[in-house]
Z-matrix of the N, CA and C atoms (Angstrom, degrees):
N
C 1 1.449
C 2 1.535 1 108.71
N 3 1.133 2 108.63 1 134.15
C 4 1.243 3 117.13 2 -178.88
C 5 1.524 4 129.38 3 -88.48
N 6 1.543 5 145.32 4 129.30
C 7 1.634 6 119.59 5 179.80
C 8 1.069 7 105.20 6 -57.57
N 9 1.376 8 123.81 7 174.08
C 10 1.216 9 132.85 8 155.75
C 11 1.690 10 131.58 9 -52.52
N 12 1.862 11 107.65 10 -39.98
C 13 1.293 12 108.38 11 157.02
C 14 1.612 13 134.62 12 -62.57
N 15 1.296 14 104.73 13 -22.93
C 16 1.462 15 129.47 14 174.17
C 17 1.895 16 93.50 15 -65.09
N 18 1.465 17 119.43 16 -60.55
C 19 1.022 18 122.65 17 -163.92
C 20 1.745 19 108.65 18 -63.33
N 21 1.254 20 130.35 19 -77.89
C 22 1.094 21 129.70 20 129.40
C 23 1.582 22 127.74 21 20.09
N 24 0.934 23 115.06 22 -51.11
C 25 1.416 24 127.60 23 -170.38
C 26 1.876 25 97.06 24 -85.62
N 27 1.311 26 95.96 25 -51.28
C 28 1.595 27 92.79 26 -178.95
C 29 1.428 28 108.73 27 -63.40
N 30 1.158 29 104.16 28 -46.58
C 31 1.991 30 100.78 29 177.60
C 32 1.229 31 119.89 30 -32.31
N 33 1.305 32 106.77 31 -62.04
C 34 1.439 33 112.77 32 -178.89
C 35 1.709 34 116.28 33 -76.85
N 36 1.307 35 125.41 34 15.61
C 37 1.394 36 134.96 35 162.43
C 38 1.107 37 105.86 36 -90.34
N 39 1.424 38 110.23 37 -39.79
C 40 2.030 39 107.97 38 -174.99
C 41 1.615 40 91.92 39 -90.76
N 42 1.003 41 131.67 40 -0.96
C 43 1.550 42 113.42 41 174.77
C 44 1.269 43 130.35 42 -152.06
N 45 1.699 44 92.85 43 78.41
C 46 1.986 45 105.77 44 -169.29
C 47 1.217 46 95.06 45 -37.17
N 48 1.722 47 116.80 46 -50.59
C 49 1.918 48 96.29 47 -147.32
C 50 1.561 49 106.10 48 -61.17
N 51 1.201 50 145.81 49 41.58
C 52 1.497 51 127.57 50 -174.87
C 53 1.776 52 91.58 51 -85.96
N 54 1.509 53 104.79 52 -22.73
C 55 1.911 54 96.87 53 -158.03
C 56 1.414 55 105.72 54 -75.31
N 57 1.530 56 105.60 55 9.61
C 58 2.125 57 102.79 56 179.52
C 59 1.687 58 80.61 57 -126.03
N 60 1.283 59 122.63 58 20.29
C 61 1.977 60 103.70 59 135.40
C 62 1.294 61 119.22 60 -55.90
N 63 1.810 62 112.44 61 141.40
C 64 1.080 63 98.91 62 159.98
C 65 1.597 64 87.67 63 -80.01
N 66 1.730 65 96.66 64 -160.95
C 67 1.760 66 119.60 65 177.89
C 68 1.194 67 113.02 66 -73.73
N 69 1.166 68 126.79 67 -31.61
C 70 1.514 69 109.95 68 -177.00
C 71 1.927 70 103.40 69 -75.19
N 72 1.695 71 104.57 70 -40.92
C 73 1.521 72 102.46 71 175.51
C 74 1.374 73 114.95 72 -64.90
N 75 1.065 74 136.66 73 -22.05
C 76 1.266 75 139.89 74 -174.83
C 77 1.588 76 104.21 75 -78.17
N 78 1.076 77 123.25 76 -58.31
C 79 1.696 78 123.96 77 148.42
C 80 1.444 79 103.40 78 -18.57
N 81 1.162 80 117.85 79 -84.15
C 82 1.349 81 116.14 80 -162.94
C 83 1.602 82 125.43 81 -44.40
N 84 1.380 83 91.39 82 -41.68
C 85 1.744 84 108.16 83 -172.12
C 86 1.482 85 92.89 84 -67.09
N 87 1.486 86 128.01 85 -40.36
C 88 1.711 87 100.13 86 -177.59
C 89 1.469 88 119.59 87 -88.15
N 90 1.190 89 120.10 88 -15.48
C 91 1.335 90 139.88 89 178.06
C 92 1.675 91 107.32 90 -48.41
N 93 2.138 92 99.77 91 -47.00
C 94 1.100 93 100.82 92 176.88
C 95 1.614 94 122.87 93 -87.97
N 96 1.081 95 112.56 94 25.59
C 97 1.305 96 123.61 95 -149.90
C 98 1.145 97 84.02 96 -126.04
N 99 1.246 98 150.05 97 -76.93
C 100 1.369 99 151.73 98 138.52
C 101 1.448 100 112.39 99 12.70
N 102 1.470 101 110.51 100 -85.82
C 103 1.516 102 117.32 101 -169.31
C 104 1.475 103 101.16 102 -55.14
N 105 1.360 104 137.93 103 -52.62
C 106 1.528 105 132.39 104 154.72
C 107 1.495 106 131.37 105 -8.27
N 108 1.259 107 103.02 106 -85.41
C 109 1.262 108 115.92 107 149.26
C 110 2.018 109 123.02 108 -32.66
N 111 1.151 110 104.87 109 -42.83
C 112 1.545 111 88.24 110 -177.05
C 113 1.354 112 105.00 111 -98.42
N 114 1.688 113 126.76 112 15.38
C 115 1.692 114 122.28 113 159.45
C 116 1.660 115 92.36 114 -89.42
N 117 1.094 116 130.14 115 -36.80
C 118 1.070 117 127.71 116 164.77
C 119 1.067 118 114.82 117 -33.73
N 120 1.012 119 162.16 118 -83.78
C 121 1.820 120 162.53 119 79.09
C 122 0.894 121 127.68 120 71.24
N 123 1.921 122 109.49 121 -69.68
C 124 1.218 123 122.57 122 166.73
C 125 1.826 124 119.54 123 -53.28
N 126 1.508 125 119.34 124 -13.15
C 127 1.407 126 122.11 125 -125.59
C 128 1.908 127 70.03 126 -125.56
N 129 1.119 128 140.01 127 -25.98
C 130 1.313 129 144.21 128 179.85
C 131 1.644 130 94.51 129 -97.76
N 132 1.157 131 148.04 130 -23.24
C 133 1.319 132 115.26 131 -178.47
C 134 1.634 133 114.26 132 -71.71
N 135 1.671 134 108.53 133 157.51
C 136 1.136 135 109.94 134 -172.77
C 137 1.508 136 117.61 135 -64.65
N 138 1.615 137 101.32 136 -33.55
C 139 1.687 138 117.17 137 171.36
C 140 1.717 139 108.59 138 -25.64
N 141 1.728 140 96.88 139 -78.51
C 142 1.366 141 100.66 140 175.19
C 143 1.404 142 142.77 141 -69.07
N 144 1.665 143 107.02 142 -14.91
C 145 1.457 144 105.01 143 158.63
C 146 1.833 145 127.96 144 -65.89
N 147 1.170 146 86.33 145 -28.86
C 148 1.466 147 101.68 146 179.86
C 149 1.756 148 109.49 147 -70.40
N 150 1.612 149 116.07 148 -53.02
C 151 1.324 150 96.01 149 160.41
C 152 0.962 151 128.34 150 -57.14
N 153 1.435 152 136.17 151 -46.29
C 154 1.339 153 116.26 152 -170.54
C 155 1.291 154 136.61 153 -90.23
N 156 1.552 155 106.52 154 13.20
C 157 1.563 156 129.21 155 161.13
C 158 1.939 157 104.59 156 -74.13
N 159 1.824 158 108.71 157 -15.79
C 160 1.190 159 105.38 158 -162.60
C 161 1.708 160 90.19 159 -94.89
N 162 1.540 161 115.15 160 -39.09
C 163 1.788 162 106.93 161 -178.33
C 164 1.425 163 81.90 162 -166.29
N 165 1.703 164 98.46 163 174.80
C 166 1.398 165 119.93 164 -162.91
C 167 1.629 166 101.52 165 -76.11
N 168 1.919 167 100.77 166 120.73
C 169 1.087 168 108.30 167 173.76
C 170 1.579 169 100.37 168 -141.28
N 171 1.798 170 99.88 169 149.88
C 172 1.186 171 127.53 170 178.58
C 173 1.697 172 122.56 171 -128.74
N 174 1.595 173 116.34 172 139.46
C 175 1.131 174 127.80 173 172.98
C 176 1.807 175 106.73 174 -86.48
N 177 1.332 176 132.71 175 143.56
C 178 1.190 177 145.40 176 152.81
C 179 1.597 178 112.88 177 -112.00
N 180 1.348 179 92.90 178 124.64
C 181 1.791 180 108.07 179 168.28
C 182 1.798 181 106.25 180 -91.84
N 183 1.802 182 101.44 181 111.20
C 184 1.584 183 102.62 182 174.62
C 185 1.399 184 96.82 183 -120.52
N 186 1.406 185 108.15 184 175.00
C 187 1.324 186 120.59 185 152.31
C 188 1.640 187 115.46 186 -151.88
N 189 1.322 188 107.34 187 122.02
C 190 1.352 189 95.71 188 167.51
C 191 1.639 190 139.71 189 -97.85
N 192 0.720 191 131.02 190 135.66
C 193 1.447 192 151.41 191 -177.64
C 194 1.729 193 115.12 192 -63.72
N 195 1.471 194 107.79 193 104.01
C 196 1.582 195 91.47 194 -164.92
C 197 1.289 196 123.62 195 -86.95
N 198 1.665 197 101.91 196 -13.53
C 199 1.478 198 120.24 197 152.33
C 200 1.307 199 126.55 198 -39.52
N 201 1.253 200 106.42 199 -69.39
C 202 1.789 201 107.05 200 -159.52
C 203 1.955 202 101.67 201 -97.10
N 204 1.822 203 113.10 202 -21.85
C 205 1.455 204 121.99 203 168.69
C 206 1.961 205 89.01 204 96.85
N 207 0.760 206 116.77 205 9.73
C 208 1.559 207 125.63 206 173.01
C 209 1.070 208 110.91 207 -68.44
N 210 1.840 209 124.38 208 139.70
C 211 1.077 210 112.59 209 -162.23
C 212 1.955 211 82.99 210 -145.45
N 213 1.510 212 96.16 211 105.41
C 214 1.542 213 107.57 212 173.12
C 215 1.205 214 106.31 213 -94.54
N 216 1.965 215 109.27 214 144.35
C 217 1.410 216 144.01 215 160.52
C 218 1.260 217 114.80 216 -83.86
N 219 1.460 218 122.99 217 106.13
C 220 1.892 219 113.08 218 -169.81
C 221 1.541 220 80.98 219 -71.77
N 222 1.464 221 78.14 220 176.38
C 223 1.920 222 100.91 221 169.52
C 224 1.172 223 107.22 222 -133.03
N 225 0.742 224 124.37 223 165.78
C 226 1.665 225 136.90 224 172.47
C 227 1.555 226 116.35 225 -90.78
N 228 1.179 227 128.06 226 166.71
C 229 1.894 228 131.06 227 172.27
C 230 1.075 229 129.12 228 -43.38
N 231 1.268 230 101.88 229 -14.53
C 232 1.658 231 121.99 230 177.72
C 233 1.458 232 107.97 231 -113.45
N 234 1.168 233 116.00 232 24.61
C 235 1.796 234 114.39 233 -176.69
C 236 1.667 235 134.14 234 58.35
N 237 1.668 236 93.50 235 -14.55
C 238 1.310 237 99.72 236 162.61
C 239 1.261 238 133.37 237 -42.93
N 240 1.420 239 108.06 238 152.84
C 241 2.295 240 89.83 239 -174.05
C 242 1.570 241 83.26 240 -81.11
N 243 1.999 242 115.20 241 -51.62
C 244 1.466 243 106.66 242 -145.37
C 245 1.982 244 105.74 243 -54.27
N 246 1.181 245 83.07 244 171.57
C 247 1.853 246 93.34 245 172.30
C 248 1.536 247 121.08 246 -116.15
């Protein structure tokens, strides 16, 4: 398991362009980097291995927006929503 700065740190190795974020995108990019990281997490505890050895279970990466009340599904590299 990785910290979060550990995690973080790699993000921005796989993705020079973050330094032509503005600030609000630059927010975003770790925000999502974050919530990533903690399905990551969630997806290693024994809690949840154990359910979903019991029936089909899934993690979703959201974030909501308290501005606009929007409630985004990340996707993964493959466009998938799940994570």
């Amino acid at each position: 398991m990785f910290p979060l700065s550990q995690a973080l740190r790699q993000q921005i190795k796989q993705h020079p362009e973050w330094r032509q974020l503005s600030k609000d995108h630059l927010k975003r990019f770790f925000v999502e980097a974050n919530v990533r990281q903690q399905i990551v997490h969630l997806q290693q505890t024994s809690l949840f291995q154990s359910a979903k050895r019991q029936r089909s279970l899934e993690i979703f990466g959201c974030i909501y927006d308290l501005k606009t009340g929007i409630l985004d599904l990340l996707s993964d590299e493959n466009g998938e929503v799940t994570l």
